[in-house]
LOVO-819436 format. One line per 10 residues: number of its first residue (from 1); their letters; for each residue x, y, z of C-alpha. Coordinates in Angstrom, 1 decimal. Layout:
BEGIN
NUM = A = X Y Z  ...
END
This chain:
BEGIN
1 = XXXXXXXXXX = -25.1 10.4 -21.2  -25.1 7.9 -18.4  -24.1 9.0 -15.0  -23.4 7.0 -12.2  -26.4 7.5 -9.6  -25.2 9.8 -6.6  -22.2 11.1 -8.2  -21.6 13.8 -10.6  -19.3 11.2 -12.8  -20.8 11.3 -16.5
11 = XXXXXXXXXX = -19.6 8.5 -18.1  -19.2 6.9 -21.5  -21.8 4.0 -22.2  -19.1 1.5 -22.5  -16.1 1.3 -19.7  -13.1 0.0 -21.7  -11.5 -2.5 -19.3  -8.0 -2.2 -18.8  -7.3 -5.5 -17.6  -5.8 -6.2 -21.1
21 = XXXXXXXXXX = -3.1 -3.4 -21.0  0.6 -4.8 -20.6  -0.8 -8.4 -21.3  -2.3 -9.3 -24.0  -1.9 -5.3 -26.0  1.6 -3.6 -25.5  2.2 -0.4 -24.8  1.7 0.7 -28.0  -1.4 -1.2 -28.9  -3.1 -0.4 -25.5
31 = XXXXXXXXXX = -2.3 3.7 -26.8  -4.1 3.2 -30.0  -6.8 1.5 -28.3  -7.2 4.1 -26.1  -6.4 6.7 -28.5  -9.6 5.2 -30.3  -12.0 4.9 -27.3  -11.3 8.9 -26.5  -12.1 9.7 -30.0  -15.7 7.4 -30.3
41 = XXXXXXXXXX = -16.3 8.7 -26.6  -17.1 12.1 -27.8  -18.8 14.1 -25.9  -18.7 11.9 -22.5  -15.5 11.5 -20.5  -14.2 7.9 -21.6  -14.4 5.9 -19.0  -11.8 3.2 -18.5  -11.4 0.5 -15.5  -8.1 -0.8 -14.1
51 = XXXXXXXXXX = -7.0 -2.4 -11.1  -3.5 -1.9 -9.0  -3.4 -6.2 -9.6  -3.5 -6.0 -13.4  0.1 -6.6 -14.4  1.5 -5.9 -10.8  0.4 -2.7 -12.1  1.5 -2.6 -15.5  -1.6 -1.7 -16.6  -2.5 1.4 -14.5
61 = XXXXXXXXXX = 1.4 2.7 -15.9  0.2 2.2 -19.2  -2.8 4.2 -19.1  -0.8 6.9 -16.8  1.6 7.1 -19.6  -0.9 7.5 -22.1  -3.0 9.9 -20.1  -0.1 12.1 -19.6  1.4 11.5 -23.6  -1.7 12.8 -24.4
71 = XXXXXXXXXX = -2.9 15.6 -21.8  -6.0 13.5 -21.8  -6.2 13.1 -18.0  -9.4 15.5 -17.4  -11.3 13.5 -20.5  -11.0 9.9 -18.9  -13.0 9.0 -15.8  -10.3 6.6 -14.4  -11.8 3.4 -12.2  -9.0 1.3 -10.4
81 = XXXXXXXXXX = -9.1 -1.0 -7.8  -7.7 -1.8 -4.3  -6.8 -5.7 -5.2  -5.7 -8.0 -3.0  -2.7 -9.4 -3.8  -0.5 -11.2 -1.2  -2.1 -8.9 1.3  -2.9 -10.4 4.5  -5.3 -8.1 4.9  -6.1 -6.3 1.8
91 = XXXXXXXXXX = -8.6 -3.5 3.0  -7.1 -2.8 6.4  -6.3 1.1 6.0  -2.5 1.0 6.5  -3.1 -1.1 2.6  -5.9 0.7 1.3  -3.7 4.0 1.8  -0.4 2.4 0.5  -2.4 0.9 -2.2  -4.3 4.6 -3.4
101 = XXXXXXXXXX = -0.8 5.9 -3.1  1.1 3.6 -5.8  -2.3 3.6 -7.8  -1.8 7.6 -8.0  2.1 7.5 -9.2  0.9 4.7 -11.6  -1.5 6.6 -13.5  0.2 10.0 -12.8  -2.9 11.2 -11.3  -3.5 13.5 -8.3
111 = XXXXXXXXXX = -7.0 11.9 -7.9  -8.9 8.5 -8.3  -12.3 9.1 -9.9  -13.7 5.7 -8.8  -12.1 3.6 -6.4  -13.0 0.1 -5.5  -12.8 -2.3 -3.3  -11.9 -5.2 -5.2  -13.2 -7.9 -3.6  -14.5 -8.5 0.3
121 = XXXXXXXXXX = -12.0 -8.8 3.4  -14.0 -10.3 6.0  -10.6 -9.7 8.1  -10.7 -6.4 8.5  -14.0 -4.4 10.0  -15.9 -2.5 7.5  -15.5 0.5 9.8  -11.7 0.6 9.2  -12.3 -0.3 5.7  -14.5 2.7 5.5
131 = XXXXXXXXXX = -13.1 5.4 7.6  -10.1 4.6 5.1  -11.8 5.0 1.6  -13.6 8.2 3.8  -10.2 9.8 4.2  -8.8 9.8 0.5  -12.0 11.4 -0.1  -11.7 13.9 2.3  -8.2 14.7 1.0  -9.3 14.9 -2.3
141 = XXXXXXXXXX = -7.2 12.0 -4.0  -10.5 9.8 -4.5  -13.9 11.3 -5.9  -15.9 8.3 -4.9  -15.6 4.8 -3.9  -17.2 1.3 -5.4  -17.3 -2.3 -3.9  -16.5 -5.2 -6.3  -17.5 -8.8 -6.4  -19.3 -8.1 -2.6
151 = XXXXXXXXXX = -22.2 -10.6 -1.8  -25.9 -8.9 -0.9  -25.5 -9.1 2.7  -22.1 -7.5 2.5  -22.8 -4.6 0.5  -26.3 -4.2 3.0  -23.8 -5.1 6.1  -21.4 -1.7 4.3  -24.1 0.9 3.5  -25.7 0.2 7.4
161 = XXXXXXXXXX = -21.8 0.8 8.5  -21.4 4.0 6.4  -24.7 5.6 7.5  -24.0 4.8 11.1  -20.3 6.5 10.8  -21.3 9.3 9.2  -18.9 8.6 6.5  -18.6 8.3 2.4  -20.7 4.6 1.4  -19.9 2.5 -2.1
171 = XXXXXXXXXX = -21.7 4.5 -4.7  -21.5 1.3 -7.4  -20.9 -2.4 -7.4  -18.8 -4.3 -10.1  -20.1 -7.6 -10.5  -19.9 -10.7 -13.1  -23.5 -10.2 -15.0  -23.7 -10.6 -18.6  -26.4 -13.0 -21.2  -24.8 -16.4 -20.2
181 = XXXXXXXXXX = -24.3 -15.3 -16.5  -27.2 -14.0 -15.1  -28.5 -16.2 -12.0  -26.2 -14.6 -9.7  -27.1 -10.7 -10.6  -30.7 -10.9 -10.8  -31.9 -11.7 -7.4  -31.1 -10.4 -4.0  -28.5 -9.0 -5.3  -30.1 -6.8 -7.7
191 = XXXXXXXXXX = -32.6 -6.3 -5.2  -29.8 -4.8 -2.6  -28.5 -2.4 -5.7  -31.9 -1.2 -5.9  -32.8 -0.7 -2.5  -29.2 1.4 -1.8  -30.0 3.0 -4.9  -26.6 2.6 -6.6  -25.7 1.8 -10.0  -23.5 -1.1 -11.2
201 = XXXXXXXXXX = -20.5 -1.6 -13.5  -21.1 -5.8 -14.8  -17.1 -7.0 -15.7  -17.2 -9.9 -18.4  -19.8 -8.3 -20.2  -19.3 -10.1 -23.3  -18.7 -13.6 -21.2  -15.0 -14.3 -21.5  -15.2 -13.7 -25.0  -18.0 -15.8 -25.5
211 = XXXXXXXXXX = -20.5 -13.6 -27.0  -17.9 -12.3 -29.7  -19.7 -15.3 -31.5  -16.1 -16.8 -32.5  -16.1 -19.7 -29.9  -18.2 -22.5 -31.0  -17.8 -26.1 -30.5  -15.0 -28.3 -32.7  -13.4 -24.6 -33.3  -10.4 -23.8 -32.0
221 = XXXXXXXXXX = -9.4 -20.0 -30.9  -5.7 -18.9 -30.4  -6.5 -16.4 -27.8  -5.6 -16.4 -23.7  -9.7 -16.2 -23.3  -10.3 -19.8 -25.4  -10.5 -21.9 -21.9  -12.3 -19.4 -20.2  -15.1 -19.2 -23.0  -15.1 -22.9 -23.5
231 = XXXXXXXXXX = -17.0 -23.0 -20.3  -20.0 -21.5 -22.2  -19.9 -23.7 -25.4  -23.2 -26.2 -25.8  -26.4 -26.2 -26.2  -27.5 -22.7 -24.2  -24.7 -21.2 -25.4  -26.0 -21.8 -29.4  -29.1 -20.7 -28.5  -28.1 -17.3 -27.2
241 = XXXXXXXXXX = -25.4 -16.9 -29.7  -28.0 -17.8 -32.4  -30.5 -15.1 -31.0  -27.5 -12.4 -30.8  -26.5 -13.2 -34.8  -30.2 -12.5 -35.5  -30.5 -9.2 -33.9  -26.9 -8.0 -35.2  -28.1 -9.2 -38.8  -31.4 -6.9 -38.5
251 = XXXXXXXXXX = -29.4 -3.4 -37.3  -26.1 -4.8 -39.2  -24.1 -4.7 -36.4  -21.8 -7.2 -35.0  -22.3 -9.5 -31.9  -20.5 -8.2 -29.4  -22.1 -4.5 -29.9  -25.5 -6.7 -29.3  -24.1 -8.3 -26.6  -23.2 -5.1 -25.1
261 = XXXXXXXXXX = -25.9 -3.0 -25.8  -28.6 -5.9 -23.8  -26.3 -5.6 -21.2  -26.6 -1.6 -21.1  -30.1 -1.9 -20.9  -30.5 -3.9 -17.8  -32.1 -2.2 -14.2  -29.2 -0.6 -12.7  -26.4 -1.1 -15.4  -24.6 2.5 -16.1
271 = XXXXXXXXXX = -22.3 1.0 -17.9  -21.2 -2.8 -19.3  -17.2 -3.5 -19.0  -15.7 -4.7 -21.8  -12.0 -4.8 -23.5  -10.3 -5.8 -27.0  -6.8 -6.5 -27.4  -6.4 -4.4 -30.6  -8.1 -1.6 -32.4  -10.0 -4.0 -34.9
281 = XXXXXXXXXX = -11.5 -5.5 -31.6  -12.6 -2.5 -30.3  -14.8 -1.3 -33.2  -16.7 -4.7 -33.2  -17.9 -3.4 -29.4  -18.1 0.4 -30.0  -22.0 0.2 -32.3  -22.9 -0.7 -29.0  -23.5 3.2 -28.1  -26.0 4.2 -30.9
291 = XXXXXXXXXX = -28.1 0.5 -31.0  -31.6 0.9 -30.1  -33.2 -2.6 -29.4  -36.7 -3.1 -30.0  -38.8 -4.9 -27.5  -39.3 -7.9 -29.5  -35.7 -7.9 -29.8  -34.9 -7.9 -25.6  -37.6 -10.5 -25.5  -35.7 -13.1 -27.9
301 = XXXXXXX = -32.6 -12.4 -26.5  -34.3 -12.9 -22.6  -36.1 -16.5 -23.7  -32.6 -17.4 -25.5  -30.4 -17.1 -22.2  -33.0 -18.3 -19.7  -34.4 -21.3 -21.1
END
């Protein structure tokens, strides 16, 4: 079972990403997609990301509903996010309280398991921004607390702040890291992750919907994601989708679980981030958990997305 380095949070080896809840699954849907990830999570907690922006916090309602329709709340590891919104100045503490506040009645909660920061606020001093996430932890309403979308010198400029306070530091990242996006992650900012010894959450793991192998070019997709996966349509992204269909057609699983299941493996990854907008979609990811890749395998899916 992974567990996030630091912590005592066992997780599930796929974070279900919430970010679909309220938009593109209703109410309903979004319970029997959850009701689906509990039941393939077995044994580990299932472990499901939100974020207090997703649907103006429709989403983090949704899975507070669920959590409580179900008595489930003390099976989920529940991730959500300090967003930033029309803030002026999103991690100043008077917002990072009011935020952890409304995130806790959302989700009908008396404690955040991971909270992040969702993305820098170079207006506000880390040492506010800090002492502030070090407070809901004191008072027990946040188990641990995450940075998301922070640069190398901003998450080394965070960990030399929290050491010199005295107070609790970012025990993960969430970053954009997946087989068609991997210049960013692997670099200094993998090197940073290493050095603070932390372990990270990569969002878009299955690239916008790219790597569901469904978005080629001259095809045309009705589905919100379509633009976004465009972007990755052309000659690398045939290559790496034609490497993924070769490795799902030796284990006879689809894509997606491929997809997922490289990402898994990576230095520091505890967990890929992924979502589907129905229960169908959901299974094509879950294979993800059992797949063993060989080494010859990881090799021709490396050469495939670095060339």
């Amino acid at each position: 079972m992974p567990q996030l380095p630091g912590t005592d949070l066992t997780v599930s080896d796929l974070c279900l990403g919430g970010n679909v809840f309220g938009w593109t699954a209703d109410a309903p849907t979004s319970f029997a997609i959850l009701d689906r990830f509990l039941d393939a999570a077995q044994p580990q907690p299932a472990f499901v990301d939100t974020a207090e922006s997703y649907g103006d916090g429709t989403s983090e309602r949704i899975l507070g509903d669920w959590m409580a329709a179900r008595g489930a709340r003390d099976r989920v590891v529940v991730a959500t996010k300090a967003s930033r919104g029309q803030k002026e100045h999103p991690l100043a503490a008077a917002e990072i309280r009011t935020a952890a506040e409304r995130s806790l009645r959302n989700l009908q909660t008396d404690r955040i398991d991971l909270y992040y920061a969702h993305y820098g606020d170079e207006t506000t001093p880390l040492e506010e921004t800090l002492t502030a996430f070090d407070e809901l932890v004191q008072a027990g309403k946040v188990r641990y607390v995450a940075a998301s979308n922070y640069s190398p010198g901003r998450l080394t400029e965070a960990r030399e702040t929290a050491d010199r306070l005295g107070v609790r530091g970012y025990t993960a990242l969430q970053m954009h890291y997946n087989l068609m996006e991997r210049a960013a992650f692997e670099g200094e900012l993998r090197d940073v992750v290493r050095a603070q010894g932390i372990g990270t959450l990569p969002y878009f793991g299955l690239a916008k919907g790219f790597l569901t192998g469904k978005y080629r070019a001259g095809e045309q997709i009705d589905s919100p994601r379509a633009k976004g996966a465009a972007a990755y349509v052309g000659e690398r992204g045939d290559r790496v989708l034609g490497a993924l269909g070769e490795v799902a057609r030796e284990h006879g699983v689809p894509v997606p679980a491929v997809a997922l299941r490289w990402l898994a493996d990576q230095p520091t990854v505890v967990a890929p981030i992924a979502s589907g907008r129905s229960v169908e979609q959901l299974a094509e990811l879950l294979p993800m958990r059992d797949l063993v890749l060989t080494d010859d395998q990881r090799r021709r899916l490396d050469e495939a997305s670095t060339r």
